[in-house]
N, C-alpha and C positions, 0 to 999 in steps of 0.2 A: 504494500500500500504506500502510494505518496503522502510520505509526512509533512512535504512543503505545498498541497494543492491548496491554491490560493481563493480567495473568492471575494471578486471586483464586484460591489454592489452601486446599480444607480438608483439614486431612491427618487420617487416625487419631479419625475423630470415634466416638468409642465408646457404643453405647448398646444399652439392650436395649427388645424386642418381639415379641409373636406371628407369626412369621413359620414357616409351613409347613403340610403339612395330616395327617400324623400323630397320634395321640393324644395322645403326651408333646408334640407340639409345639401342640399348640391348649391346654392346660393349664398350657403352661409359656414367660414369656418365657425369649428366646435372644438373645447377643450378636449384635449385628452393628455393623459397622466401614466408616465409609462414608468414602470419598475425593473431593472435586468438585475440578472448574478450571472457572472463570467467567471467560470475556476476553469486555473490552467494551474499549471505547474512552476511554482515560485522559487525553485531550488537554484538556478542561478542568480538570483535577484537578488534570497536574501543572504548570498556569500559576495554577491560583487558588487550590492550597492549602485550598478550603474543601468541607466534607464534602457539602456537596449536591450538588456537582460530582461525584460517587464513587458505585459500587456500595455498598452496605454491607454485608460480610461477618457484621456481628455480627447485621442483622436476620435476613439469609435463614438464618444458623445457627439461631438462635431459632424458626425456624419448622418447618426441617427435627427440631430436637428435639422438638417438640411434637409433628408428625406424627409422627413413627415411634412414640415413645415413647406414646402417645396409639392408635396404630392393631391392626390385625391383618388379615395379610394370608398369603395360602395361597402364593403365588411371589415369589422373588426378582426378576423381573421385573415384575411390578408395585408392589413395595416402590422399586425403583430408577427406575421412570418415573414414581412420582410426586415423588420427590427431584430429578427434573430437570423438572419442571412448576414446583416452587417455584424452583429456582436460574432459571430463565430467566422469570421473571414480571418481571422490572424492562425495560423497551423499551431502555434501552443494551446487554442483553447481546447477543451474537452469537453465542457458541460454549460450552455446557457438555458434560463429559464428567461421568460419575457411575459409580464403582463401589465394588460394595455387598461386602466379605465376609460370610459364615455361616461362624464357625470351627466347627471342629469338625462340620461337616456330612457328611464321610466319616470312614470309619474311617481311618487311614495316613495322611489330608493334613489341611494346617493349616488350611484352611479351602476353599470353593467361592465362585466371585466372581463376578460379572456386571457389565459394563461396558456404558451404552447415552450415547451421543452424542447432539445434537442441532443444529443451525446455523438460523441465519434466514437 
Protein backbone atom coordinates (compact mmCIF):
# COMPACT_ATOMS: atom_id res chain seq x y z
CA UNK A 1 0.00 0.00 0.00
CA UNK A 2 1.04 3.63 -0.73
CA UNK A 3 1.84 5.34 2.41
CA UNK A 4 2.44 8.70 0.73
CA UNK A 5 -1.11 8.66 -1.43
CA UNK A 6 -1.93 12.13 -1.28
CA UNK A 7 -5.33 13.75 -1.56
CA UNK A 8 -5.72 17.36 -3.24
CA UNK A 9 -9.02 18.42 -2.17
CA UNK A 10 -11.16 21.54 -3.98
CA UNK A 11 -13.71 22.55 -1.68
CA UNK A 12 -16.73 25.18 -2.42
CA UNK A 13 -15.39 26.09 -5.87
CA UNK A 14 -18.18 28.51 -6.88
CA UNK A 15 -18.98 29.47 -10.28
CA UNK A 16 -21.42 30.00 -12.73
CA UNK A 17 -22.76 28.49 -16.34
CA UNK A 18 -25.31 27.29 -18.68
CA UNK A 19 -26.14 24.35 -17.25
CA UNK A 20 -29.67 22.67 -18.16
CA UNK A 21 -32.13 22.46 -20.94
CA UNK A 22 -35.19 24.65 -19.90
CA UNK A 23 -35.64 28.07 -21.36
CA UNK A 24 -34.61 30.38 -18.35
CA UNK A 25 -31.86 27.95 -18.01
CA UNK A 26 -30.39 28.09 -21.73
CA UNK A 27 -30.77 32.15 -21.35
CA UNK A 28 -29.42 32.39 -18.15
CA UNK A 29 -26.14 31.39 -16.23
CA UNK A 30 -26.62 29.39 -12.91
CA UNK A 31 -24.40 28.72 -9.98
CA UNK A 32 -22.82 25.65 -9.44
CA UNK A 33 -20.45 24.49 -6.73
CA UNK A 34 -18.12 21.94 -7.58
CA UNK A 35 -16.06 19.64 -4.91
CA UNK A 36 -12.96 17.30 -6.28
CA UNK A 37 -10.32 14.85 -4.31
CA UNK A 38 -7.37 14.16 -6.56
CA UNK A 39 -4.88 11.34 -4.80
CA UNK A 40 -1.99 10.46 -6.55
CA UNK A 41 1.08 9.41 -5.07
CA UNK A 42 3.03 12.02 -2.91
CA UNK A 43 6.23 10.04 -2.31
CA UNK A 44 8.41 12.26 -4.34
CA UNK A 45 7.12 15.51 -3.00
CA UNK A 46 7.29 14.83 0.25
CA UNK A 47 11.21 13.85 0.03
CA UNK A 48 12.06 16.64 -2.49
CA UNK A 49 10.08 19.51 -1.49
CA UNK A 50 10.03 20.65 -5.10
CA UNK A 51 6.96 21.46 -7.03
CA UNK A 52 7.54 19.33 -10.04
CA UNK A 53 7.42 16.41 -7.88
CA UNK A 54 3.46 17.45 -7.09
CA UNK A 55 0.02 17.40 -8.69
CA UNK A 56 -0.62 21.18 -9.16
CA UNK A 57 -3.85 22.06 -7.77
CA UNK A 58 -3.62 25.71 -8.94
CA UNK A 59 -3.34 24.46 -12.66
CA UNK A 60 -6.14 21.92 -12.80
CA UNK A 61 -8.29 24.68 -10.91
CA UNK A 62 -7.59 27.04 -13.76
CA UNK A 63 -8.75 24.85 -16.19
CA UNK A 64 -11.61 23.48 -14.44
CA UNK A 65 -12.75 27.52 -14.37
CA UNK A 66 -12.25 28.10 -17.69
CA UNK A 67 -14.22 25.06 -18.76
CA UNK A 68 -17.30 25.40 -16.80
CA UNK A 69 -17.39 29.08 -17.00
CA UNK A 70 -16.54 29.00 -20.68
CA UNK A 71 -19.14 26.09 -21.43
CA UNK A 72 -22.87 25.03 -21.69
CA UNK A 73 -24.08 22.08 -21.01
CA UNK A 74 -27.96 20.52 -20.86
CA UNK A 75 -26.84 17.67 -17.72
CA UNK A 76 -25.27 17.67 -14.73
CA UNK A 77 -23.71 14.70 -15.75
CA UNK A 78 -21.86 15.76 -18.37
CA UNK A 79 -20.95 19.13 -16.68
CA UNK A 80 -19.26 16.68 -13.97
CA UNK A 81 -17.51 14.10 -16.34
CA UNK A 82 -15.82 16.57 -17.94
CA UNK A 83 -14.52 18.11 -14.53
CA UNK A 84 -13.19 14.62 -13.93
CA UNK A 85 -11.52 14.24 -17.48
CA UNK A 86 -9.57 17.46 -16.43
CA UNK A 87 -8.77 16.52 -12.75
CA UNK A 88 -7.35 13.07 -13.98
CA UNK A 89 -5.30 14.31 -17.01
CA UNK A 90 -1.90 14.44 -15.11
CA UNK A 91 -0.49 10.40 -15.23
CA UNK A 92 0.39 10.56 -11.36
CA UNK A 93 -3.26 10.73 -10.51
CA UNK A 94 -5.11 7.48 -9.43
CA UNK A 95 -8.33 8.34 -7.98
CA UNK A 96 -10.72 11.42 -8.53
CA UNK A 97 -14.15 11.82 -7.13
CA UNK A 98 -16.16 15.08 -8.57
CA UNK A 99 -19.34 16.47 -7.22
CA UNK A 100 -21.10 19.12 -8.95
CA UNK A 101 -24.16 21.17 -6.92
CA UNK A 102 -27.02 23.07 -8.82
CA UNK A 103 -28.48 25.00 -5.92
CA UNK A 104 -31.54 25.82 -6.04
CA UNK A 105 -32.53 23.28 -8.74
CA UNK A 106 -35.64 22.02 -6.75
CA UNK A 107 -38.18 23.90 -5.00
CA UNK A 108 -37.75 22.87 -0.90
CA UNK A 109 -33.83 21.65 -1.35
CA UNK A 110 -30.73 23.59 -1.35
CA UNK A 111 -29.44 22.40 -4.14
CA UNK A 112 -29.40 18.66 -6.57
CA UNK A 113 -25.75 17.09 -6.72
CA UNK A 114 -24.18 14.51 -8.67
CA UNK A 115 -21.12 12.74 -7.72
CA UNK A 116 -19.02 10.48 -10.47
CA UNK A 117 -15.74 8.71 -9.41
CA UNK A 118 -13.06 7.60 -11.49
CA UNK A 119 -9.79 5.10 -10.80
CA UNK A 120 -7.00 3.94 -13.09
Amino acid sequence: MNNNLARIKIKNLRLRTFIGFNQDEVKNKQDVIINAAIYYSASRAVTSDNVDDAVNYRTITKKIIAHVEDGRFLLLEKLTQDVVEICKDHPWVELVEVEIDKPHALRFADSVSLQLNWQR
